[in-house]
N, C-alpha and C positions, 0 to 999 in steps of 0.2 A: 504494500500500500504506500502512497507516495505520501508527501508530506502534507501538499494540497487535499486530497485527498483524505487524510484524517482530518486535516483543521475545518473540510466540509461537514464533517461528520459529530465532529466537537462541538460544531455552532450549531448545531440541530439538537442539542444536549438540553434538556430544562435548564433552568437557570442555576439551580442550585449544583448542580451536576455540573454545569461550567466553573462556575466558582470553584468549587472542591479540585476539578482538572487543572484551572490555572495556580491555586494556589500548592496543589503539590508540584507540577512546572518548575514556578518559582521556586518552592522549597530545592529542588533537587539542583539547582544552580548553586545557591549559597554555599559559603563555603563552612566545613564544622567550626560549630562554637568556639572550640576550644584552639583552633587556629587562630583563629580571629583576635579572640583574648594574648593569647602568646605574640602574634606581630604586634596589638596594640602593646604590650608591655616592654619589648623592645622598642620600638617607636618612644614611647616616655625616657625608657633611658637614656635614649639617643639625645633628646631633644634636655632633658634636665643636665650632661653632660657636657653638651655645648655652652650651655647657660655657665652653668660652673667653671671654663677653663674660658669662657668668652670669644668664645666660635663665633656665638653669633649675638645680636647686639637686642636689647630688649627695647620694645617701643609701648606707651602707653596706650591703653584700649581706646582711647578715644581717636588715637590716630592710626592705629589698626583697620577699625571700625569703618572709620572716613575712607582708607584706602578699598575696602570690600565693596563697598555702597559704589563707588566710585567705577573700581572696573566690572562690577554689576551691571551699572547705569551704561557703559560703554558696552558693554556685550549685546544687552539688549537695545542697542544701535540710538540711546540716546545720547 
């Protein structure tokens, strides 16, 4: 069966039967919890490490904040 082909067959599904279909989909992408947890934990190291020997330079949230908003605003081509 092709791919077309099921996802014809999927969208003929009740609704709740679609739901349930997309959400195990989705679930079987993610990656395990427990990855997740271990990158994010190295990730913190990383980043508290830098802080600590001054890798990298700390800036306050308000002009953090400004810069997010800012290239937000430019992406969405304002």
């Amino acid at each position: 069966m092709s791919t077309d082909d099921l996802l014809a067959r999927a969208l003929g599904l009740p609704r709740g039967d679609r739901a349930r279909l997309a959400d195990e989909l989705l679930a079987s992408l993610e990656e395990p919890e427990e990855d997740v947890a271990a990158a994010w934990a190295s990730e913190l190291q990383r980043r508290s490490r830098e802080l600590a020997d001054g890798t990298v330079e700390r800036i306050p949230w308000e002009t953090a904040r400004a810069q997010v908003l800012a290239e937000l605003k430019q992406r969405r081509g304002g």
